[in-house]
C-alpha positions in Angstrom: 6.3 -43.1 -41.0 8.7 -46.0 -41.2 11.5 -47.0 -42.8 12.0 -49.3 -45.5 13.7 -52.2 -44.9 17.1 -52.5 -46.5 18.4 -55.3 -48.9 22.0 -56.7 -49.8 23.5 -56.0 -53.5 23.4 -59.6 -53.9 19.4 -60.3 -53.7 19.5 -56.9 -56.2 21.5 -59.0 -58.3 19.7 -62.3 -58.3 16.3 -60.6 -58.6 17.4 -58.4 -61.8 18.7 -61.3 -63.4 16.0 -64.0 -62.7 13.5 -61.5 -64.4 15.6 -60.8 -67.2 15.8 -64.3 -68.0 12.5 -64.5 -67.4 12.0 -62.0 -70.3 13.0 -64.8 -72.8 15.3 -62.3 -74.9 17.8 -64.4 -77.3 19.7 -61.3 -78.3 21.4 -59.3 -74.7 18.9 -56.6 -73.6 19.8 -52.6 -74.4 19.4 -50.4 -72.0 16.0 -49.7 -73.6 14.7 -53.1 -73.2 17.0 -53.2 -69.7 14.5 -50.4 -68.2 11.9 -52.1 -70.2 12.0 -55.3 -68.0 13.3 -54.0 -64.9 12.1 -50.6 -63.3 12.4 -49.7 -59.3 8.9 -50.2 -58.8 9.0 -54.1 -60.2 11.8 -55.1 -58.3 10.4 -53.7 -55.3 7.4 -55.5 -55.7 9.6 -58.5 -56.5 11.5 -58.1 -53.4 8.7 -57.0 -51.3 10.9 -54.5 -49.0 14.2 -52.1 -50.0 14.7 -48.5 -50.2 13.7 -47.3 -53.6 17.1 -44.9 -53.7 19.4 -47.5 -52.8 17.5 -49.8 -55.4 17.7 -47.1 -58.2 21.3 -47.1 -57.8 21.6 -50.5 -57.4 19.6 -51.2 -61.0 22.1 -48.8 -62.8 25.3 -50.1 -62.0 23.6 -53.8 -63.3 22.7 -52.3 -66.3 25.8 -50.6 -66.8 27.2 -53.8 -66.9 24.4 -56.1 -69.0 24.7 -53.5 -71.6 28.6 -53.4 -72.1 28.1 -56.8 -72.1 25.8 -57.3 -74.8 27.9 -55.1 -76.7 30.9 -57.1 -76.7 29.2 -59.6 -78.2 27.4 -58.1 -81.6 28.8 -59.4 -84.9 29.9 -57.0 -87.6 29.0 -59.3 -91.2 30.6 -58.5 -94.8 33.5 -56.8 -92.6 37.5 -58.1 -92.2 37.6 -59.2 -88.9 40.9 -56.5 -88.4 38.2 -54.1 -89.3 35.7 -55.6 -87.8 37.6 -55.9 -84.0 39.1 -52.2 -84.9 35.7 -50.8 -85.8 34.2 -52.9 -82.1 37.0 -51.9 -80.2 36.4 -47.8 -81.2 32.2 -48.5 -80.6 33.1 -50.3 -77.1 35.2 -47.4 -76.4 32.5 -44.5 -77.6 29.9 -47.0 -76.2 31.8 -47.0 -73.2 32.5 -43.0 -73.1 28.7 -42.6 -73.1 28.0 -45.4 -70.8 30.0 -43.8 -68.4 28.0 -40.3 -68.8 24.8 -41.7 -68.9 25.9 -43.8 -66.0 27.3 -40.7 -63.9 24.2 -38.9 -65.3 22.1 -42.0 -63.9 24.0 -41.8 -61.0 23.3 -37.7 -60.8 19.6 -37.9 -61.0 19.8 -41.0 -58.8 21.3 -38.9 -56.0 18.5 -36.4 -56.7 15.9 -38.8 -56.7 17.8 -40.1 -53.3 17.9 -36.5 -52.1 14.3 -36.2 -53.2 13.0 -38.7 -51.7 14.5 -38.2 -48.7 13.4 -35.0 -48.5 9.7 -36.2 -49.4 10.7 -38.9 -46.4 11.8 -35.5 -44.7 8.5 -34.1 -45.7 6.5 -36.8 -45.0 7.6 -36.7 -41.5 7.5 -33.3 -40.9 4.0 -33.0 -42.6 3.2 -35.8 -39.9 4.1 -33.5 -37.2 2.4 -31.1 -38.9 -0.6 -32.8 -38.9 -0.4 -33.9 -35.1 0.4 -30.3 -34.6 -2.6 -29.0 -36.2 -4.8 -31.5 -34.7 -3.0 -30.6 -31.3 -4.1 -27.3 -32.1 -7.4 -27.9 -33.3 -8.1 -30.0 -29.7 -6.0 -26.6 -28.0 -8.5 -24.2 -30.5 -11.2 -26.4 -29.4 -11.1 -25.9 -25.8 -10.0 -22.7 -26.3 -13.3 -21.6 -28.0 -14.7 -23.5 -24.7 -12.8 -21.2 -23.0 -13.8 -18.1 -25.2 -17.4 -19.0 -24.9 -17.1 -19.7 -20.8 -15.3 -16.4 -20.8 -18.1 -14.3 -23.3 -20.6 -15.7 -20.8 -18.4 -14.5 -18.0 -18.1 -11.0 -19.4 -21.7 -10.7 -19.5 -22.2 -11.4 -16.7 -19.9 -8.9 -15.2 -21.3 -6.2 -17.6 -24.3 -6.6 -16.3 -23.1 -6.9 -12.8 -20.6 -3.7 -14.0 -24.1 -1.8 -14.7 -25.9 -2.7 -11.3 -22.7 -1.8 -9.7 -22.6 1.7 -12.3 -26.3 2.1 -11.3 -25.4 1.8 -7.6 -22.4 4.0 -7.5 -24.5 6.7 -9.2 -27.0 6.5 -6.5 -24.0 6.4 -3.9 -23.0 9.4 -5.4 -26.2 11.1 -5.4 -26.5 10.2 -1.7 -22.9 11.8 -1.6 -23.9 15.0 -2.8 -27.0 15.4 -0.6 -24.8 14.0 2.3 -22.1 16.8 1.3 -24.9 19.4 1.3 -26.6 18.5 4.2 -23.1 18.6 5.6 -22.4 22.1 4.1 -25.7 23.2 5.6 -24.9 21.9 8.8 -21.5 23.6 8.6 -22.5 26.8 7.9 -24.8 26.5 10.9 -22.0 25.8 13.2 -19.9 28.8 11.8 -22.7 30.7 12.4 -23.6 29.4 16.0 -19.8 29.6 16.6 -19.9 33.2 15.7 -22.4 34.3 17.6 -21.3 32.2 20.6 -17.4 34.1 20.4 -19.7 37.4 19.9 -21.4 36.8 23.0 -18.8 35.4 24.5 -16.7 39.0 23.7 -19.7 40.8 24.6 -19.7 38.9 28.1 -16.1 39.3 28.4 -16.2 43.0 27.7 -19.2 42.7 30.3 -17.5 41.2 32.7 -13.9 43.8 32.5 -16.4 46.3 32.9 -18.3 45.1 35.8 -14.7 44.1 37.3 -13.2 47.3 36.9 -16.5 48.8 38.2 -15.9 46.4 42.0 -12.6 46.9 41.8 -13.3 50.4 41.7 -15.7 50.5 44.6 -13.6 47.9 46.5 -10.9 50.3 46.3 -13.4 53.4 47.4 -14.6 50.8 50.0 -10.8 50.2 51.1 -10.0 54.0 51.0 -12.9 54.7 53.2 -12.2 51.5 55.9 -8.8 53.4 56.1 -10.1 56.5 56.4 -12.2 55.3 59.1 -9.6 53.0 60.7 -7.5 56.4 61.0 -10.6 58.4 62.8 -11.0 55.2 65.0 -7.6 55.2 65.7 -7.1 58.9 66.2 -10.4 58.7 68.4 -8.1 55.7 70.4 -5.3 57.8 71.0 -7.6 60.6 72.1 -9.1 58.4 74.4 -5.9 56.5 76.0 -4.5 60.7 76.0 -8.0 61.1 77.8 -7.0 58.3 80.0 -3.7 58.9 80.4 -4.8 62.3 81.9 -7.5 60.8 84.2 -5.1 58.1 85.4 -2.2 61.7 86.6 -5.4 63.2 87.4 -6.1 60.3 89.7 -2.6 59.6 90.6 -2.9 63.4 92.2 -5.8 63.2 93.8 -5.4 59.4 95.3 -5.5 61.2 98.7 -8.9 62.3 98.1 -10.1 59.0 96.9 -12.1 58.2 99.8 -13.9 61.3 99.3 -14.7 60.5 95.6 -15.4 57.0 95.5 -18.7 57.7 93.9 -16.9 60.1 91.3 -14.3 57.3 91.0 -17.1 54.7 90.4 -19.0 57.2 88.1 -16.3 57.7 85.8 -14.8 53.9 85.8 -18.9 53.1 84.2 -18.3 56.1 81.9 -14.8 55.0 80.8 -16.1 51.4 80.4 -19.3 52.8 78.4 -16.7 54.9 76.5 -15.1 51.9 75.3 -18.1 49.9 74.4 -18.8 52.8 72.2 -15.5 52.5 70.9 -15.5 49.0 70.1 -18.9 48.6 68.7 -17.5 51.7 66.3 -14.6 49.9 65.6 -16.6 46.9 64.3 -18.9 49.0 62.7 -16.2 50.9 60.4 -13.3 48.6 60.2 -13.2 46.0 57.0 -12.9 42.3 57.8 -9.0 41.9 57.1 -8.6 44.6 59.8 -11.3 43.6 62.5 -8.4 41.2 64.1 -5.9 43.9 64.4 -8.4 46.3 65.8 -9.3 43.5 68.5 -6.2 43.3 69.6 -5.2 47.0 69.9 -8.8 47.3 72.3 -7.3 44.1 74.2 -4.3 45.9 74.6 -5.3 49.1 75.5 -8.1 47.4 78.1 -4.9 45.5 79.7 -3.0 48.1 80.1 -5.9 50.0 81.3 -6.6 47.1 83.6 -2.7 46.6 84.4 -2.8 50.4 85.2 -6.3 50.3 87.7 -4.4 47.3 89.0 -1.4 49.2 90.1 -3.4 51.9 91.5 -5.2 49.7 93.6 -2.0 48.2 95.0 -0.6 52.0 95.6 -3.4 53.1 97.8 -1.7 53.7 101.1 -3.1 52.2 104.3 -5.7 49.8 101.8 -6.2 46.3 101.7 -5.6 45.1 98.2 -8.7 44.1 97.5 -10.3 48.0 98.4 -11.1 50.2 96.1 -8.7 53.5 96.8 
């Protein structure tokens, strides 16, 4: 809202008096008549601009003054004229008194009236802003019921997207639960299976021990017997190189008659030889695998030393050629 305009004191002046002369009073104007011919609101409109409060003001310090001077001008009749100026002089002063309050009471309710309508000014302006406020928030409540209604349709459509999404969680869950039976079922089948797969597999196990303990057993009857027969085969080979022993003094003593036992001599080599064929094919008959090297090599031995021995008594026979028989 804007402000009045201001005015000077002297174009107050001027205008108060032109319309009290305009009045046409012969006798000075009371205060009565004073607010009679001049109010706020006339001179205002006389001026055409001013501050009614400054104006107020203005209009009762002038008619402070018209009225004292009116006064000082009334004529007493049928009075002394000693009386007369004693009896004005006491009125100016009482007049005077009283001008003075109602002129500090003027001034009073002038200063409230200013204060008043500065606060309505004050008021004005703040009901102003008051108003652009509300119609600031009438356009804010505006789009906010936009907004509100936007939203409402929003929040139906996520309820209903919130029940197809309820609907589909309940059938999730229902697919859950058979899933968690079928599962359950499916566990317990394992466990089962798995049970009766470690109880045959205990049962095999115990199976197998058993069946171990049973080869182990008869490999070890089988290994005591291979020894047992290993011993007889190699008793039976001492035996026989004791036997031989004896036939090679025996024919150590009778190398002289040699030539007379060729034949025997020949006889007995075939039966020696035969002997250990017999012997050998014995051996591999009885003697276990691990042992059918070692028994190899005590035959090779034996038939190189029996050889190394036939040998010597070959190259012994006196008057012989070495490649005779003796």
């Amino acid at each position: 809202m804007p402000r009045p305009v201001a005015v000077t004191a002297e174009q107050i002046r001027s205008a108060v008096l032109a319309m009290l002369a305009e009045a046409g009073d012969a006798a000075p104007a009371t205060g009565a008549r004073f607010r009679q011919i001049v109010s706020v609101r006339k001179l205002r409109a006389r001026l055409g601009v001013g501050d009614p409060a400054t104006l107020a003001r203005a209009l009762n310090t002038i008619e402070a003054e018209v009225v004292r001077a009116g006064l000082a001008e009334i004529a007493i009749p049928d009075i002394p004229p000693d009386v007369a100026d004693l009896m004005r002089t006491l009125w100016q002063a009482a007049v005077a008194v009283q001008i003075d309050d109602v002129a500090r009471l003027k001034q009073s309710a002038d200063d409230s009236v200013a204060a008043a309508e500065a606060a309505r000014t004050d008021a004005e302006l703040r009901v102003e802003l008051l108003r652009q406020e509300v119609q600031d928030l009438r356009t804010a409540l505006t789009a906010r019921d936009a907004e509100l209604a936007d939203l409402r349709a929003q929040h139906g459509v996520l309820q209903d997207r919130c029940a197809s999404l309820d609907a589909q969680a309940h059938e999730c869950q229902a697919a859950l639960s058979a899933l968690a039976a079928e599962q359950v079922d499916r566990d317990r089948a394992h466990t089962a299976a798995l049970e009766a797969a470690q109880h045959r597999y205990e049962a095999l196990s115990k199976q197998l021990l058993q069946e171990t303990a049973h080869q182990r057993e008869a490999l070890k009857k089988e290994h005591a017997q291979a020894a047992s027969q290993l011993k007889f085969a190699e008793r039976r080979i001492a035996a026989l190189e004791g036997e031989r022993d004896r036939l090679d003094s025996e024919l150590a003593h009778e190398r002289e008659a040699r030539q007379h036992a060729v034949g025997e001599a020949l006889a007995l080599k075939a039966v020696n030889a035969q002997q250990h064929a017999q012997l050998s094919d014995l051996l591999r008959d009885i003697a276990p695998k691990p042992t059918r090297t070692a028994t190899h090599a005590g035959l090779a031995t034996a038939k190189r030393a029996t050889g190394g021995a036939t040998t010597k008594r070959k190259g012994k026979c006196p008057g012989r050629p070495p490649a005779s028989v003796c």
